[in-house]
C-alpha positions as CSV (number, residue, x, y, z in Angstrom):
1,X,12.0,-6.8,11.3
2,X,9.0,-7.4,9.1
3,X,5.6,-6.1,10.1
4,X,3.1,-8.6,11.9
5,X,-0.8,-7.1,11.6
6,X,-2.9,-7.6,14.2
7,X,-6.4,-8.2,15.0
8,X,-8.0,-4.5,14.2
9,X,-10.4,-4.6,17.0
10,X,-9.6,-5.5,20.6
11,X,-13.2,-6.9,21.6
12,X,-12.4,-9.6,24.1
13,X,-14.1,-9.0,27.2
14,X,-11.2,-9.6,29.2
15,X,-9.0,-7.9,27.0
16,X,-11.4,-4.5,27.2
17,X,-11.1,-4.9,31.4
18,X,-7.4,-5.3,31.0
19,X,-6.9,-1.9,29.6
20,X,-9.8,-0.2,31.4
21,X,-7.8,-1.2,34.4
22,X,-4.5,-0.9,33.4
23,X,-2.3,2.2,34.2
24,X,-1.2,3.9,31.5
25,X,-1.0,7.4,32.8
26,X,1.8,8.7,32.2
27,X,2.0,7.9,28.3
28,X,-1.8,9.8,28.5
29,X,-0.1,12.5,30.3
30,X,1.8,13.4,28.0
31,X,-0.4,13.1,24.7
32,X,-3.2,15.6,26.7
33,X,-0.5,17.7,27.6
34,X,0.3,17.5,23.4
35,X,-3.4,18.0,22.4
36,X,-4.0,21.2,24.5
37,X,-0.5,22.4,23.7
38,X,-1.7,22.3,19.6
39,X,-5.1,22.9,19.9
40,X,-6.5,26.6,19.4
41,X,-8.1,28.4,21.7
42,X,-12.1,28.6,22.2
43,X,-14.8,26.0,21.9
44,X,-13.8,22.8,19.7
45,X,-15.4,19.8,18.0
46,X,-13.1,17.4,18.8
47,X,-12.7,13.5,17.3
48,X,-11.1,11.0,19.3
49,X,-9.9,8.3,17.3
50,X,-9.5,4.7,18.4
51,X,-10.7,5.8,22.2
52,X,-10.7,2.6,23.7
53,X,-12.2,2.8,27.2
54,X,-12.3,6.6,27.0
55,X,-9.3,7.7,29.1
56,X,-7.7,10.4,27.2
57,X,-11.4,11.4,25.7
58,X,-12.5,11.7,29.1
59,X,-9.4,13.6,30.4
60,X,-9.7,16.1,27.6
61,X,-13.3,16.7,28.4
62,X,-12.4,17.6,32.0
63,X,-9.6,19.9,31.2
64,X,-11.7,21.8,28.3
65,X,-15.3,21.5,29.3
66,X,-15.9,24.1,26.1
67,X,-15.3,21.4,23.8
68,X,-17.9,18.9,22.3
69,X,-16.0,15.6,21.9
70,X,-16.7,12.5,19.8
71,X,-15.0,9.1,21.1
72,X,-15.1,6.6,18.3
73,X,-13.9,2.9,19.1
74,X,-14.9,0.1,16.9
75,X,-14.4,-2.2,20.0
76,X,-17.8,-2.6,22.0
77,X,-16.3,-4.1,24.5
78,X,-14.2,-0.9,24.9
79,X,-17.0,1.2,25.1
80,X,-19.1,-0.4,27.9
81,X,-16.2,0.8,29.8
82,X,-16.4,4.2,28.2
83,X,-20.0,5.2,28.6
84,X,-20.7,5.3,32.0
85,X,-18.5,7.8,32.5
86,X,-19.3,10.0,30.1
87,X,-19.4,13.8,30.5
88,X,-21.9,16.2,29.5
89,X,-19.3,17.3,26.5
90,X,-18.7,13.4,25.3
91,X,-20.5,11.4,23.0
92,X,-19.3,7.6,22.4
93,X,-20.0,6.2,19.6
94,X,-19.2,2.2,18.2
95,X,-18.2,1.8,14.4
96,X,-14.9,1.2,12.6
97,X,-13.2,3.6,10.3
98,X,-13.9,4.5,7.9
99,X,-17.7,4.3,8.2
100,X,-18.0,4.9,11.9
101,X,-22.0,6.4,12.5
102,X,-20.2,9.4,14.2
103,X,-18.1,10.3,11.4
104,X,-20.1,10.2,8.5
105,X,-23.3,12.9,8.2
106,X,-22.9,15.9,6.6
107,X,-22.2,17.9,10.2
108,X,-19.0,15.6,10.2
109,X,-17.6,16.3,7.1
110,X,-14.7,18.8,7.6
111,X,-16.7,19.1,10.5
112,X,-14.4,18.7,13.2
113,X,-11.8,21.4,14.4
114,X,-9.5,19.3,16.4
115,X,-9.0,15.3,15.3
116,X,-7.0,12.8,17.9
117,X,-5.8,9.4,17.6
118,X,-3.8,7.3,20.3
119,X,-2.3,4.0,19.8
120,X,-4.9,3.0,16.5
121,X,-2.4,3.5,13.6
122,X,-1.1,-0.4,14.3
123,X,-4.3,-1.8,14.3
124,X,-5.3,-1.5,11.3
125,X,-4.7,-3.4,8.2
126,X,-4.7,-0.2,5.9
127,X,-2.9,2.6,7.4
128,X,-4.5,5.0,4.8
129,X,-7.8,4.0,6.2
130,X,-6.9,6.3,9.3
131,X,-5.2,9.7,7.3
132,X,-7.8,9.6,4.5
133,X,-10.5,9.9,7.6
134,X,-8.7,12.7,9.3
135,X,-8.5,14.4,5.9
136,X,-12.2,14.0,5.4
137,X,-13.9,15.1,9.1
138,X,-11.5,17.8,9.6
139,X,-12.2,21.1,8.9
140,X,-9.3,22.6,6.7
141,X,-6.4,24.3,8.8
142,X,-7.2,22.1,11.9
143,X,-4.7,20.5,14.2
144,X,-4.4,16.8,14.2
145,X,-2.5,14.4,16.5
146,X,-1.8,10.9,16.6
147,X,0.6,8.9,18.5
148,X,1.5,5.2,18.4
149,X,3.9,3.1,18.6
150,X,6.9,2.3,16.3
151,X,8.2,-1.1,15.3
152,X,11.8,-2.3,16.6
153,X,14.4,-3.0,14.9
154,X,14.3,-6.8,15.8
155,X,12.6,-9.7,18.1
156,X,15.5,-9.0,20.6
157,X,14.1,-5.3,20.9
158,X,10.9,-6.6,21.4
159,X,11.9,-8.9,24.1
160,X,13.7,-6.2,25.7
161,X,10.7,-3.5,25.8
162,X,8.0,-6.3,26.9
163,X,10.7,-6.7,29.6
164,X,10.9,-3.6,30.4
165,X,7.7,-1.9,30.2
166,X,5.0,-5.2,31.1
167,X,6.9,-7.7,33.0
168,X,4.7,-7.1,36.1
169,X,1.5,-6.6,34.0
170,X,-1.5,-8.8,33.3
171,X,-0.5,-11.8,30.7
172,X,-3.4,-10.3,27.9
173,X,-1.7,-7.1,28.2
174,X,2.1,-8.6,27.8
175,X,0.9,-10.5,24.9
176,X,-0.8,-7.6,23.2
177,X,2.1,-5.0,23.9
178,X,4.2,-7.8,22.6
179,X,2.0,-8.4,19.2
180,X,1.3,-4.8,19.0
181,X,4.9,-3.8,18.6
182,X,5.4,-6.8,15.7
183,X,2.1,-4.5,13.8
184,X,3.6,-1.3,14.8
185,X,4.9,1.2,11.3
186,X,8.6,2.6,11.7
187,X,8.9,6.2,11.4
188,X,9.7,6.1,7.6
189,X,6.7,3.6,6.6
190,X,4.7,6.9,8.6
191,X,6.2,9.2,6.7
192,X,5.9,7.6,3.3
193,X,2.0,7.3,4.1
194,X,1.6,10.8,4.8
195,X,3.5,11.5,1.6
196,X,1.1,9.2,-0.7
197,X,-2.1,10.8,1.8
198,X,-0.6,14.5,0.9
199,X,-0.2,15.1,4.4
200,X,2.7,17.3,5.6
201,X,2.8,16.7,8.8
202,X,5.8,15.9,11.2
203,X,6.9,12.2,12.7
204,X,8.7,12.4,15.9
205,X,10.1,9.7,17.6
206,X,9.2,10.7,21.0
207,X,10.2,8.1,23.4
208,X,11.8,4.2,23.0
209,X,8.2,3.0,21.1
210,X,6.5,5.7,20.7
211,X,6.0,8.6,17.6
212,X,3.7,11.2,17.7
213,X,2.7,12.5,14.5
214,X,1.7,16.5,14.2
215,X,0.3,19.0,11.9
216,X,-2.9,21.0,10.7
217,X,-4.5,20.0,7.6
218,X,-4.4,21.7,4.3
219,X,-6.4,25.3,4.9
């Protein structure tokens, strides 16, 4: 099945209050669980990705109150839901990558020693956008994780997950699982871009639509 982008931001008022209510704990589970798992030990600047309304930002920063922890989103709409819950340790911050305020002063480049990213890959219309970033704010040697979805093989795969996984959900999010699984990369389209970014990092599918990709950049 061929790729279908989608919109890059998700800045629909409705849309934002969707996700900021939707449940998606389990999938966040297990991605924290990921991040701590990989990160090192001590105090950590940590970029978050693609936050959205803050969940796994927010979840991080309660777990590891060391940590200083940047959420970048270029949705506004997202963010409104983000900020008034922010911790101490969190800072939120509106702009799109690659020129996001947050990432771009001389304190963020190579600046960061951990650098997330949950479900942004599909969104945007570059890919490269996303790993030449990473390369750029982390510091050399640090852990980086991203997870996303894959594409399926075909519509009937489609059908079948938006079944499976949204049937009782709100229509905005069943159309947006639905268009984000058409703008989804396989597994070998993520590998190939890590290859042309330099990247050596693992892909792992790690569920029935999801990959997490893992590694540390070059020290």
């Amino acid at each position: 099945m061929e790729r279908t982008p989608e919109p890059e931001l998700m800045d629909e008022a409705a849309q934002a209050l969707a996700y900021a209510e939707a449940d998606f704990d389990e999938p966040n589970a297990a991605f924290i669980a990921r991040v701590i798992e990989l990160a090192p030990a001590g105090a950590l600047r940590v970029a978050d990705l693609g936050c959205g309304p803050g969940d796994i930002t927010l979840a991080l920063a309660e777990a590891r109150p060391a940590w200083e922890l940047v959420g970048v989103d270029g949705a506004e709409a997202m963010l409104r839901f983000a900020r008034p819950r922010a911790r101490s340790n969190v800072r939120f911050v509106c702009g799109r990558l690659p020129d996001a305020p947050a990432l771009k002063g001389p304190a963020e480049a190579h600046g960061f020693d951990l650098v997330v990213s949950n479900s942004l890959l599909h969104h945007l219309p570059d890919p490269a956008v996303l790993w030449e970033t990473v390369k750029r704010i982390g510091r050399p040697g640090a852990p980086v994780l991203v997870a996303d979805l894959f594409r399926p093989a075909d519509a009937a795969a489609v059908d079948a997950l938006v079944e499976g996984y949204a049937a009782d959900a709100p229509p905005v999010l069943q159309r947006d699982f639905r268009a984000s699984l058409h703008a989804a990369f396989e597994p070998g389209e993520v590998r190939a871009q890590l290859e042309t970014a330099g990247l050596d990092f693992a892909v792992d599918v790690v569920s029935d639509r999801h990959l997490v990709v893992s590694g540390r950049l070059p020290a």
